[in-house]
MOPAC internal coordinates of N, CA, C and O (Angstrom, degrees):
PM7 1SCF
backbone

  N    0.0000 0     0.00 0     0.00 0    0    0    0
  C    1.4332 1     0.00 0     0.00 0    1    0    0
  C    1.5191 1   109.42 1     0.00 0    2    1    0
  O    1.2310 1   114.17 1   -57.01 1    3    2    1
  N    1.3122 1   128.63 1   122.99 1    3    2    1
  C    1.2927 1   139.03 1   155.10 1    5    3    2
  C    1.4381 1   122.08 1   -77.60 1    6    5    3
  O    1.2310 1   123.21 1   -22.11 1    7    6    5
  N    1.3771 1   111.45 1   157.89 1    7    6    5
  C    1.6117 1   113.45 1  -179.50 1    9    7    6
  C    1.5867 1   112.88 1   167.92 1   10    9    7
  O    1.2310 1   121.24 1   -22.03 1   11   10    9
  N    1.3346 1   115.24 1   157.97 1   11   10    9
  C    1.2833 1   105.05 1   177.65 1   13   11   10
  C    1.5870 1    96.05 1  -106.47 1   14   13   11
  O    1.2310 1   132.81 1   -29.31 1   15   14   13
  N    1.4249 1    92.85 1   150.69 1   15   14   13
  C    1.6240 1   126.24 1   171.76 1   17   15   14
  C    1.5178 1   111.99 1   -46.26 1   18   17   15
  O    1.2310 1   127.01 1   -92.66 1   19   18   17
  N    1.2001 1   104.12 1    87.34 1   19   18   17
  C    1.9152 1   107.11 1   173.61 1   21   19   18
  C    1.7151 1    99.23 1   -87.86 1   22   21   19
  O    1.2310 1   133.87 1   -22.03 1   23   22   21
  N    1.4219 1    90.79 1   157.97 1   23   22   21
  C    1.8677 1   105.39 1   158.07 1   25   23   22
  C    1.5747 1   116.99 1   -76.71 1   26   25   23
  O    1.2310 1   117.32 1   -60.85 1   27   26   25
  N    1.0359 1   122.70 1   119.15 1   27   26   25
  C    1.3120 1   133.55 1   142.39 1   29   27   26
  C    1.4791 1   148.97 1   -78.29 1   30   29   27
  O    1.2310 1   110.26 1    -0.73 1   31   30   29
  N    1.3305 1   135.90 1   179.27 1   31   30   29
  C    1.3118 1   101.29 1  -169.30 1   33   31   30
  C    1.8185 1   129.13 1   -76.76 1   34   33   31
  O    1.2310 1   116.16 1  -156.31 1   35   34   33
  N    1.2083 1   124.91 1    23.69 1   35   34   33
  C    1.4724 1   149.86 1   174.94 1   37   35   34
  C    1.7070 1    92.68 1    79.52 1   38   37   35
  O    1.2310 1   118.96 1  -158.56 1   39   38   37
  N    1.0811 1   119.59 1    21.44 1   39   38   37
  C    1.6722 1    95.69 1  -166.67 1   41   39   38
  C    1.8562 1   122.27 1   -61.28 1   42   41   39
  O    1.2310 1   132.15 1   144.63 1   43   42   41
  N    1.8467 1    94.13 1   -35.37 1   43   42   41
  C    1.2092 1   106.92 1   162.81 1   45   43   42
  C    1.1763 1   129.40 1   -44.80 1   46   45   43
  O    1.2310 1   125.00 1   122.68 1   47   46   45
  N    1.8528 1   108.01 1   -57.32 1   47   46   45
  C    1.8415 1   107.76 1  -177.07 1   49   47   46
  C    1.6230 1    88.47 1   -79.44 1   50   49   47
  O    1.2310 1    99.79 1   178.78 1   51   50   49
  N    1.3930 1   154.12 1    -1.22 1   51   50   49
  C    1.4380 1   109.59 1   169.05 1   53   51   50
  C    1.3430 1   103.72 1   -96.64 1   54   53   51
  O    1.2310 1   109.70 1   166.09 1   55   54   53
  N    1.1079 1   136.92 1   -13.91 1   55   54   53
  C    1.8038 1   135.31 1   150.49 1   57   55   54
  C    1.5624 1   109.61 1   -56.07 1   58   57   55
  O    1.2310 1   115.30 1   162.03 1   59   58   57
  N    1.0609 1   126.53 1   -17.97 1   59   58   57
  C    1.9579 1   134.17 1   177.88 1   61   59   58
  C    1.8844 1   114.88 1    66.09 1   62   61   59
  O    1.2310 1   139.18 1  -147.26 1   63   62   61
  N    1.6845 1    80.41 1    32.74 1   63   62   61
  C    1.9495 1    98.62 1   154.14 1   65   63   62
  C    1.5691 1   101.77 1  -141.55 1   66   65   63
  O    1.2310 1   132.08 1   -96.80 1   67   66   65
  N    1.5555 1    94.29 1    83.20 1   67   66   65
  C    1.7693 1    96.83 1   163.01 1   69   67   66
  C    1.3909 1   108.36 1   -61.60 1   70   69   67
  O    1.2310 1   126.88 1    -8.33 1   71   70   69
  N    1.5459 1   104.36 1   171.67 1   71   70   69
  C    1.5783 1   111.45 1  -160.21 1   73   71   70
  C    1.5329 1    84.46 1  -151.99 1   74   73   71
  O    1.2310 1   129.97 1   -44.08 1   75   74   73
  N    1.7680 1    98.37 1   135.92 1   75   74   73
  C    1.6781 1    91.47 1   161.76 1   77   75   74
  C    1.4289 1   108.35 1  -114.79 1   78   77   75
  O    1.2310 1   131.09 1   -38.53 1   79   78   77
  N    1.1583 1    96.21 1   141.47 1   79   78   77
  C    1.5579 1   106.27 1  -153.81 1   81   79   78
  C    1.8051 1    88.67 1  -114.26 1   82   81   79
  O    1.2310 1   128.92 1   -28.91 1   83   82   81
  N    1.4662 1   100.41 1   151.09 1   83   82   81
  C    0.9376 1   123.39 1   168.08 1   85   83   82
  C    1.5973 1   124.37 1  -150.01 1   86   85   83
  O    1.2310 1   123.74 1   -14.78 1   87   86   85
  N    1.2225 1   110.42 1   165.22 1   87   86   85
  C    2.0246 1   115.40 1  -163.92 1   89   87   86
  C    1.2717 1   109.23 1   -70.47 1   90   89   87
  O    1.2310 1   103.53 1   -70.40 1   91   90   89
  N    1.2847 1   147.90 1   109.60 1   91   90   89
  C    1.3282 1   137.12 1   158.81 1   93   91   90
  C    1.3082 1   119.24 1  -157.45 1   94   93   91
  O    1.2310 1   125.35 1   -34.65 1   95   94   93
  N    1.4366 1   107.33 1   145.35 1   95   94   93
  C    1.6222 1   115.87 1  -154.84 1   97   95   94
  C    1.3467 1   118.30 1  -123.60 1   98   97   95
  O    1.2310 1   116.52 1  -158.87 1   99   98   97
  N    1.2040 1   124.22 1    21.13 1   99   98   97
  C    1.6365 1   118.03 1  -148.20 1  101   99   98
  C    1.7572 1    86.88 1  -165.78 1  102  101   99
  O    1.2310 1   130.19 1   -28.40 1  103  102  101
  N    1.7537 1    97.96 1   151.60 1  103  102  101
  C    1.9988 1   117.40 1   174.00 1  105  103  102
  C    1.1211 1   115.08 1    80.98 1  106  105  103
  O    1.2310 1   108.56 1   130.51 1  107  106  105
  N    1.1244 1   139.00 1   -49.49 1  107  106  105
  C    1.4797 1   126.03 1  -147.84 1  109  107  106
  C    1.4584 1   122.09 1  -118.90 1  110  109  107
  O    1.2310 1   106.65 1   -33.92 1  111  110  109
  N    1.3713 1   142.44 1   146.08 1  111  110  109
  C    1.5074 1   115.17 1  -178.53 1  113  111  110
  C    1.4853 1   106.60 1   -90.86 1  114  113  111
  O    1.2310 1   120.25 1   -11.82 1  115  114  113
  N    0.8501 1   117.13 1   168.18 1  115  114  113
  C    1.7255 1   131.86 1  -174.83 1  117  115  114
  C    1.7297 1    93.26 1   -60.96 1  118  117  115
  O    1.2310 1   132.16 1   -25.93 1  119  118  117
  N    1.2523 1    94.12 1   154.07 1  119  118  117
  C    1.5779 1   122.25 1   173.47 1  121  119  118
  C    1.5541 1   133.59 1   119.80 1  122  121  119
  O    1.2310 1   121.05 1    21.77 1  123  122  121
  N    0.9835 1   115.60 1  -158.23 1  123  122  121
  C    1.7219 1   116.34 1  -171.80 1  125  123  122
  C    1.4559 1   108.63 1   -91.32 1  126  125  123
  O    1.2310 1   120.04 1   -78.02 1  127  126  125
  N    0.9078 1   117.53 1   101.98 1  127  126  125
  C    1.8395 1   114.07 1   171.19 1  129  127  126
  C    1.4390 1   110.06 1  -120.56 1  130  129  127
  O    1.2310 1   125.32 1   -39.72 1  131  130  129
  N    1.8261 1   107.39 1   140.28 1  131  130  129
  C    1.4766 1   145.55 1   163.50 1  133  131  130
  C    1.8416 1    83.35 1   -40.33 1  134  133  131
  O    1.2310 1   121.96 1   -36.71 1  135  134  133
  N    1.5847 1   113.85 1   143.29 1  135  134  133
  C    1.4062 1   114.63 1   162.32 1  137  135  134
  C    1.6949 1   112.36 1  -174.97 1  138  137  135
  O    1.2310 1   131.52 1    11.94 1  139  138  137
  N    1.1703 1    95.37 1  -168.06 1  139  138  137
  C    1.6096 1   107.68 1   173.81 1  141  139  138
  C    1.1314 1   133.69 1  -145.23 1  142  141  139
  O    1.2310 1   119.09 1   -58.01 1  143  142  141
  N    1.2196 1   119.34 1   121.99 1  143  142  141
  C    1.8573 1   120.59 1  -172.39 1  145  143  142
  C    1.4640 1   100.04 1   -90.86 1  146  145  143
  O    1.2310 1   118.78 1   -37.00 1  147  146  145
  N    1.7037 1   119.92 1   143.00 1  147  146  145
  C    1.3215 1   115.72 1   158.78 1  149  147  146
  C    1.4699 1    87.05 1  -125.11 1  150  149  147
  O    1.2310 1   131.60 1   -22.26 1  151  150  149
  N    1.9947 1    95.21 1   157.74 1  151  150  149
  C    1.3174 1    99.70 1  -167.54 1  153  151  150
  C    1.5017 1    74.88 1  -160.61 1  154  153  151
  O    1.2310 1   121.64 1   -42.44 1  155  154  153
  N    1.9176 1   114.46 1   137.56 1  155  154  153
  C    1.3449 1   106.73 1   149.35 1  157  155  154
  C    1.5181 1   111.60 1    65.94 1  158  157  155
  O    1.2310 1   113.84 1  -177.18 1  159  158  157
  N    1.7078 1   129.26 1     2.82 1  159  158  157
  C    1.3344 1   125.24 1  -176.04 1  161  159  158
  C    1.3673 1   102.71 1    74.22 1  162  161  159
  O    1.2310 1   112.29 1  -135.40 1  163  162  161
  N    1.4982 1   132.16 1    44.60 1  163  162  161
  C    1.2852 1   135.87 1  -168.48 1  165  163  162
  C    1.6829 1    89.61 1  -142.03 1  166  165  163
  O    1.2310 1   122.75 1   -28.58 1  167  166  165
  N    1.3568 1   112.33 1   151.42 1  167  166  165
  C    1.3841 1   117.95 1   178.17 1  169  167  166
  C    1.7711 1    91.15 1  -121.77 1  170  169  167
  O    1.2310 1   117.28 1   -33.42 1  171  170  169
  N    1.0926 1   122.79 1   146.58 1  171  170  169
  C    1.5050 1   130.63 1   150.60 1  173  171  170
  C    1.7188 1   120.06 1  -147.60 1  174  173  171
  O    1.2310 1   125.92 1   -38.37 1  175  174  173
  N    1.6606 1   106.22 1   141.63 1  175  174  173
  C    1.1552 1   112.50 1  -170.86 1  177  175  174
  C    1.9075 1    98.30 1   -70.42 1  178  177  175
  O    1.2310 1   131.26 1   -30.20 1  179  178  177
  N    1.6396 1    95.87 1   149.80 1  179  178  177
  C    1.7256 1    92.11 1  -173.36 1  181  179  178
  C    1.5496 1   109.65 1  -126.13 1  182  181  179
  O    1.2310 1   104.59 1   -26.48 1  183  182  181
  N    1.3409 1   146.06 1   153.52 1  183  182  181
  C    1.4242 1   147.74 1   117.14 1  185  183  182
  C    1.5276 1   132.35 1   -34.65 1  186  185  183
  O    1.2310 1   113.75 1  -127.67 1  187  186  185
  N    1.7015 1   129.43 1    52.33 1  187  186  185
  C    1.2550 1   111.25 1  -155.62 1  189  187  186
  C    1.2892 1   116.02 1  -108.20 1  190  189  187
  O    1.2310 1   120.77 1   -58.71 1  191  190  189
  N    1.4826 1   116.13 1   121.29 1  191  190  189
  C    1.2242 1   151.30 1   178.94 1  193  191  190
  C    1.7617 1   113.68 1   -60.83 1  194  193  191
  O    1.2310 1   112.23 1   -19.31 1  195  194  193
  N    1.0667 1   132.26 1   160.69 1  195  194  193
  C    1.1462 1   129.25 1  -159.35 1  197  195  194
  C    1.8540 1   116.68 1   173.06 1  198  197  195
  O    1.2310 1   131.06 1  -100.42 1  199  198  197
  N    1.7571 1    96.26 1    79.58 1  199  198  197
  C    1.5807 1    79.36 1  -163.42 1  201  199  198
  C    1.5891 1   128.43 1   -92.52 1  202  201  199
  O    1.2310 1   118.34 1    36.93 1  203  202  201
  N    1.5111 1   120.77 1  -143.07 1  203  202  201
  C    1.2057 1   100.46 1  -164.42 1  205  203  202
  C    1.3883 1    93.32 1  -100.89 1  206  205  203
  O    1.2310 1   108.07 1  -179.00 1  207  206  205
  N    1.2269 1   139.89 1     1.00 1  207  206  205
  C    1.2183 1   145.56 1  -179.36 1  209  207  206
  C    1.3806 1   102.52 1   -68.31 1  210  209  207
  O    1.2310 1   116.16 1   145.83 1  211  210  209
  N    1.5066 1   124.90 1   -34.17 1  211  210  209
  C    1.5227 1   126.35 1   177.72 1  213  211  210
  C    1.3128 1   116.36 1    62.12 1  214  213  211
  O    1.2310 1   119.40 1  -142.42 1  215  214  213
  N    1.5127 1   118.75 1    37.58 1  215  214  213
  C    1.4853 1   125.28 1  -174.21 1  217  215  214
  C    1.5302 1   103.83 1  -119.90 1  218  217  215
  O    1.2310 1   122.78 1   127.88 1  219  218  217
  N    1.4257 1   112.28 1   -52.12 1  219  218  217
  C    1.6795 1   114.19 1   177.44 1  221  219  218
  C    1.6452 1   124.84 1  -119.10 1  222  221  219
  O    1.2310 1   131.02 1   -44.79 1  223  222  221
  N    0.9848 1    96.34 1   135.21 1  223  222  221
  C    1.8395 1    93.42 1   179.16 1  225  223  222
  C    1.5505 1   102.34 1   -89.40 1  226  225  223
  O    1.2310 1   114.00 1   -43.96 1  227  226  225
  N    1.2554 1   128.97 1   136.04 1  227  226  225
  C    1.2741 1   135.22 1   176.94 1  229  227  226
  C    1.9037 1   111.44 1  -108.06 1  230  229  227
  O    1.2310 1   118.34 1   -50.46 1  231  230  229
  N    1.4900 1   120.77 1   129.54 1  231  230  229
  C    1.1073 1    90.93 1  -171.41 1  233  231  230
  C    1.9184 1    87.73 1  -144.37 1  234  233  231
  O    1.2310 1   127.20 1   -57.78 1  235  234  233
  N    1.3465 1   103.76 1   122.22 1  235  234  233
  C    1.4649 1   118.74 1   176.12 1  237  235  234
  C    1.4980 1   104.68 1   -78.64 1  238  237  235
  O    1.2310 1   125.77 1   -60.28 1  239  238  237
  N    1.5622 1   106.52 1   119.72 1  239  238  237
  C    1.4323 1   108.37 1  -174.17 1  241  239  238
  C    1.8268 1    95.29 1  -103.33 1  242  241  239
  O    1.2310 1   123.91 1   -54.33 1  243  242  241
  N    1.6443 1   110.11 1   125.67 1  243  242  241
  C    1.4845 1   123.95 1  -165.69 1  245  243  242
  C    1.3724 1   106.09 1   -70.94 1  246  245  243
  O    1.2310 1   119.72 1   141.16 1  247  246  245
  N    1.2217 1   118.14 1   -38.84 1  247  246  245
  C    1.7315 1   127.82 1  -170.48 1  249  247  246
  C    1.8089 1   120.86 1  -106.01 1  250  249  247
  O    1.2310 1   131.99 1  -153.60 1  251  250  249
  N    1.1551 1    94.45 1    26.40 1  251  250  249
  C    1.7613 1   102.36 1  -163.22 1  253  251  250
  C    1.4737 1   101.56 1  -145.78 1  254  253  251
  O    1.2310 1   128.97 1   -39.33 1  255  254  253
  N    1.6044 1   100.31 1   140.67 1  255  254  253
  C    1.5828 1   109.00 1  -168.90 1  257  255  254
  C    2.1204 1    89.74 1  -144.22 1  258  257  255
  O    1.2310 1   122.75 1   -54.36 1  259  258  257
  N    1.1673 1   112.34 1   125.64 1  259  258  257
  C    1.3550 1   129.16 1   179.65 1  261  259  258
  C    1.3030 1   120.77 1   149.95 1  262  261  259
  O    1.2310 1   116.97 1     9.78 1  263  262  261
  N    1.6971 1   123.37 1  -170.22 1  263  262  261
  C    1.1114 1   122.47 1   158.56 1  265  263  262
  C    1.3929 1   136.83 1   -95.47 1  266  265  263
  O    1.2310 1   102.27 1   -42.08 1  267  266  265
  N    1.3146 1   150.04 1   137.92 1  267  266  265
  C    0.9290 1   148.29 1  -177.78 1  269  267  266
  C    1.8126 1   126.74 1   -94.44 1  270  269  267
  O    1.2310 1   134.01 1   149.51 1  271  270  269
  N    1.5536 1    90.52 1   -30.49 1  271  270  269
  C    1.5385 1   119.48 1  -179.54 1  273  271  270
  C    2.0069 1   100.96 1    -6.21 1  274  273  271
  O    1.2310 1   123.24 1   -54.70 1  275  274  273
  N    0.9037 1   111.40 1   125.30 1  275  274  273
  C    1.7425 1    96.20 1   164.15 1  277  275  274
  C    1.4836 1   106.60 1    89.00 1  278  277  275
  O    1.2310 1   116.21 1   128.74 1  279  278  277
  N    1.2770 1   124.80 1   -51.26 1  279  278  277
  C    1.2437 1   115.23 1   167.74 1  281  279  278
  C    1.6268 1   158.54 1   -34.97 1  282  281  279
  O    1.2310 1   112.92 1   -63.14 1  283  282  281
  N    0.8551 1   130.98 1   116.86 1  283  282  281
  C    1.8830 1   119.89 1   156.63 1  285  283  282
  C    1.2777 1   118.03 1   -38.69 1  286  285  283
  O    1.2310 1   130.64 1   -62.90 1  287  286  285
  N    1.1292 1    97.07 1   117.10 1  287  286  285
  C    1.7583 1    93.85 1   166.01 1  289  287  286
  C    1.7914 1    99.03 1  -127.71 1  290  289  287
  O    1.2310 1   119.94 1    16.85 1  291  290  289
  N    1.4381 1   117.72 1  -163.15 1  291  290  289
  C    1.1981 1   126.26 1  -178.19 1  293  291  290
  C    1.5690 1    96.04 1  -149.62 1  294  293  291
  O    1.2310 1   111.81 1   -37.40 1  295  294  293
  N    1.1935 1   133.04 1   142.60 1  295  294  293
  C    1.4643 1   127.79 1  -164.15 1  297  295  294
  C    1.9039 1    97.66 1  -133.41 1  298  297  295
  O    1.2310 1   114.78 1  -107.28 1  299  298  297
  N    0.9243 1   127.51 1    72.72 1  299  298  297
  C    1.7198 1   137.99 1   164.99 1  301  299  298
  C    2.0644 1    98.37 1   -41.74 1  302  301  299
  O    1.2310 1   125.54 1   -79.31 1  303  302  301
  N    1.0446 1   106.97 1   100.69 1  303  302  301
  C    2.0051 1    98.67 1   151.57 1  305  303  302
  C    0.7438 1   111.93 1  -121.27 1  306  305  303
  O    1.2310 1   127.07 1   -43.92 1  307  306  305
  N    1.5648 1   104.01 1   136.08 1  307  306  305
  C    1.6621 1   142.78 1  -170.20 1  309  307  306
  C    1.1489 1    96.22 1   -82.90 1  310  309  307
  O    1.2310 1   121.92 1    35.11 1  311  310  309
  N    1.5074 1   113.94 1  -144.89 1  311  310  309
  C    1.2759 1   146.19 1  -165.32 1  313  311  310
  C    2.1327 1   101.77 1   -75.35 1  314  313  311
  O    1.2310 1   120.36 1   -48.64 1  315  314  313
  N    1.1130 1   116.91 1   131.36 1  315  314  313
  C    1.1161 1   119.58 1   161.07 1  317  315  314
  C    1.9026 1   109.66 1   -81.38 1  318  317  315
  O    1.2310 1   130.59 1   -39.80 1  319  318  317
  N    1.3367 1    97.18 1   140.20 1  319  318  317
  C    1.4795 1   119.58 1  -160.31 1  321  319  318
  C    1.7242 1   115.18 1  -133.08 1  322  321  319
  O    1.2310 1   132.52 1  -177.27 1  323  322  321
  N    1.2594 1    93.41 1     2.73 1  323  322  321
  C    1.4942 1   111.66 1  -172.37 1  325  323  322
  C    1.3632 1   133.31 1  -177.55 1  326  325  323
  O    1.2310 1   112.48 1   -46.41 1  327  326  325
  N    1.9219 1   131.80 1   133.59 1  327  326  325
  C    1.4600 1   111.93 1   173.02 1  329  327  326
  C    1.3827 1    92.92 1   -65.09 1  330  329  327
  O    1.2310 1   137.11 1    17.41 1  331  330  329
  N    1.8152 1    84.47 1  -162.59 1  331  330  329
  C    1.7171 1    98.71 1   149.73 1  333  331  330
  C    1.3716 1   115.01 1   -95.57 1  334  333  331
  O    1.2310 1   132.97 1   -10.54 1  335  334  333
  N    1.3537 1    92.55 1   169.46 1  335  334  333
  C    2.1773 1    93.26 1  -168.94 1  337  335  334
  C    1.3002 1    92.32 1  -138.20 1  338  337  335
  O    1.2310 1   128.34 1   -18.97 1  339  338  337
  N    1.0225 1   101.53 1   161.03 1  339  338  337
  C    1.7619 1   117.53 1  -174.69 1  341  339  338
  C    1.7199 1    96.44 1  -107.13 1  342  341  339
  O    1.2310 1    98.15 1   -52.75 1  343  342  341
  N    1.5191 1   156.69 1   127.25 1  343  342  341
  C    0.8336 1   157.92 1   135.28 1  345  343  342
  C    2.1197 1   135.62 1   -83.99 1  346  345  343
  O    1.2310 1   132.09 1   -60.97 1  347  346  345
  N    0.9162 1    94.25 1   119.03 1  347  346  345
  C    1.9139 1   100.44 1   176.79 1  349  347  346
  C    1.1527 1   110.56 1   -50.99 1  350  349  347
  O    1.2310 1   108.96 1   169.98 1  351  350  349
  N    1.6342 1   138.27 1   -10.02 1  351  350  349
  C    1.6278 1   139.49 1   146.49 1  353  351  350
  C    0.6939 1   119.79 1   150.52 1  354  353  351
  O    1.2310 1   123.87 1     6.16 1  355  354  353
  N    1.8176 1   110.19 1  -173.84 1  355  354  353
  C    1.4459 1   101.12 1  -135.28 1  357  355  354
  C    1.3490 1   133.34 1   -76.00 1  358  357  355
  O    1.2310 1   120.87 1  -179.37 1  359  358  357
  N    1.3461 1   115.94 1     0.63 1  359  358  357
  C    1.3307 1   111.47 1   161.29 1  361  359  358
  C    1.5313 1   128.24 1   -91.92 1  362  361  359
  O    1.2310 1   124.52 1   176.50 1  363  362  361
  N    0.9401 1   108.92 1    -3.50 1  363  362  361
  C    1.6615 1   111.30 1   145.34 1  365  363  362
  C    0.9392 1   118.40 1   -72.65 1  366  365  363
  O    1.2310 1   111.90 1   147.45 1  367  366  365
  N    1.3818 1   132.88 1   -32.55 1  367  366  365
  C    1.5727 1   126.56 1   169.59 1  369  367  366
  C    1.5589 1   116.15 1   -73.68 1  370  369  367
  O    1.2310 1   126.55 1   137.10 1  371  370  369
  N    1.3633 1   105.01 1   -42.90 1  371  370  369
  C    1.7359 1    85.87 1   160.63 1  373  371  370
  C    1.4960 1   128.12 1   -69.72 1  374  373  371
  O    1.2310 1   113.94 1   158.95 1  375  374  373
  N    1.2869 1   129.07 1   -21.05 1  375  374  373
  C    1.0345 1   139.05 1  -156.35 1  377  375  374
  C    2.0469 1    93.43 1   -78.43 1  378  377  375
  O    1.2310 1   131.01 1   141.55 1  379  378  377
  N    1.6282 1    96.36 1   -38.45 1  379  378  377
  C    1.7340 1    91.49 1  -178.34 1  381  379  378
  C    1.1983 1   104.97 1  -101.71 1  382  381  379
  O    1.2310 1   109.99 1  -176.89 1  383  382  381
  N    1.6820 1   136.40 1     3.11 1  383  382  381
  C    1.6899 1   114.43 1   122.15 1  385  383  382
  C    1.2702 1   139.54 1   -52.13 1  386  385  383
  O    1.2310 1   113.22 1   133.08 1  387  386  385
  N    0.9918 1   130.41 1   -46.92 1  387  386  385
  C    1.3142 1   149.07 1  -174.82 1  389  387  386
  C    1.7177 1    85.63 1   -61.84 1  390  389  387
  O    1.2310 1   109.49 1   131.28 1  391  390  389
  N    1.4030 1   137.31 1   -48.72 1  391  390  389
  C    1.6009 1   138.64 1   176.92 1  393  391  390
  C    1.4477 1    98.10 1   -65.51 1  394  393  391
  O    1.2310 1   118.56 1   132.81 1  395  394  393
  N    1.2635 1   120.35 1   -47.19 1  395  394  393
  C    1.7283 1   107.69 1  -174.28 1  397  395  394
  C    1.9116 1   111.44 1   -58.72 1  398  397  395
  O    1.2310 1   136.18 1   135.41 1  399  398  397
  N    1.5806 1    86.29 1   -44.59 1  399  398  397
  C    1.6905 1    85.54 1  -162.98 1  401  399  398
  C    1.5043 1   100.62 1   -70.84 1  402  401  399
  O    1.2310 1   112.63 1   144.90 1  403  402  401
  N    1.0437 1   131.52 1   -35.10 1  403  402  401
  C    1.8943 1   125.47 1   160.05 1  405  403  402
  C    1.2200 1   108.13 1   -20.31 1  406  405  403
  O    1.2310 1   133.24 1   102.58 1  407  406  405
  N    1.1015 1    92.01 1   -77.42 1  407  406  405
  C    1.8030 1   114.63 1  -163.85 1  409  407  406
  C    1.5907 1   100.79 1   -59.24 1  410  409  407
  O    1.2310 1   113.37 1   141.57 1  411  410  409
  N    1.2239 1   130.14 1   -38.43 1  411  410  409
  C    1.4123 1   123.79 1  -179.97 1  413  411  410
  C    1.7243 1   114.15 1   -55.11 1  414  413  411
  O    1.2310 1   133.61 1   128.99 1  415  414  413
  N    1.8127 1    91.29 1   -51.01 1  415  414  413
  C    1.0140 1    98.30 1   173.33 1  417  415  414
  C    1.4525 1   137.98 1   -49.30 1  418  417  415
  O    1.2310 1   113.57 1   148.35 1  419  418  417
  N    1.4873 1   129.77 1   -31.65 1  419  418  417
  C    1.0624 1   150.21 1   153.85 1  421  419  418
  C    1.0587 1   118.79 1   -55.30 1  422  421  419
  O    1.2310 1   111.37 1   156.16 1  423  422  421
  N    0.8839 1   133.85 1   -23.84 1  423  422  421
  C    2.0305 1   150.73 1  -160.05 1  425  423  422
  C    1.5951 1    89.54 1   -97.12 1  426  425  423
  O    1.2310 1   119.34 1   145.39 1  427  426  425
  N    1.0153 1   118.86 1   -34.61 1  427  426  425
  C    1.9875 1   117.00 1  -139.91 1  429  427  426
  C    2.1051 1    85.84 1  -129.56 1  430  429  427
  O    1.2310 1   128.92 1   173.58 1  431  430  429
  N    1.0987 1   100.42 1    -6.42 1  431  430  429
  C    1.7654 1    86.97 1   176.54 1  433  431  430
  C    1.2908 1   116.13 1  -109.17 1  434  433  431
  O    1.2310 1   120.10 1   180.00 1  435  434  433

């Protein structure tokens, strides 16, 4: 999937896993999938999110620090690794990022 880098509601960068999100509505079922962003002739391993709203794909790039805002990207999903989960806050929700990006990591090394 291609798309340019829209803003979302920051929830990611104020949890400190920004996500570049992009528009897409169609294929896939909601949840956490193993993946890959290319950007710029750059490959990076990703966290990609996918909710039930079915409007934006969110995708935490593991090895990359900048902005994307405005950009092309290309969004590769792998293997699904997770539904979605409902959590009592936010540090349970980081706590089962911080478990996704492990596990990604292992998948992709």
């Amino acid at each position: 999937m291609k798309g340019i880098v829209i803003k979302g509601k920051q929830r990611g960068r104020i949890l400190g896993f920004p996500t570049a999100n992009i528009s897409y509505e169609n294929g896939i079922a909601s949840g956490v999938y193993a993946g890959k962003v290319y950007f710029e002739g750059n490959e990076y391993r990703a966290a990609i999110f996918y909710g039930n709203d079915k409007k934006i794909m969110e995708a935490h790039l593991l090895d990359f620090s900048g902005d994307l805002y405005g950009q092309e990207i290309e969004i590769e999903v792998g293997k699904k690794i997770r539904e979605v989960m409902k959590f009592e806050n936010e540090e349970e929700l980081k706590n089962q990022i911080i478990k996704d990006i492990v596990y990604i990591n292992k998948l992709t090394n």
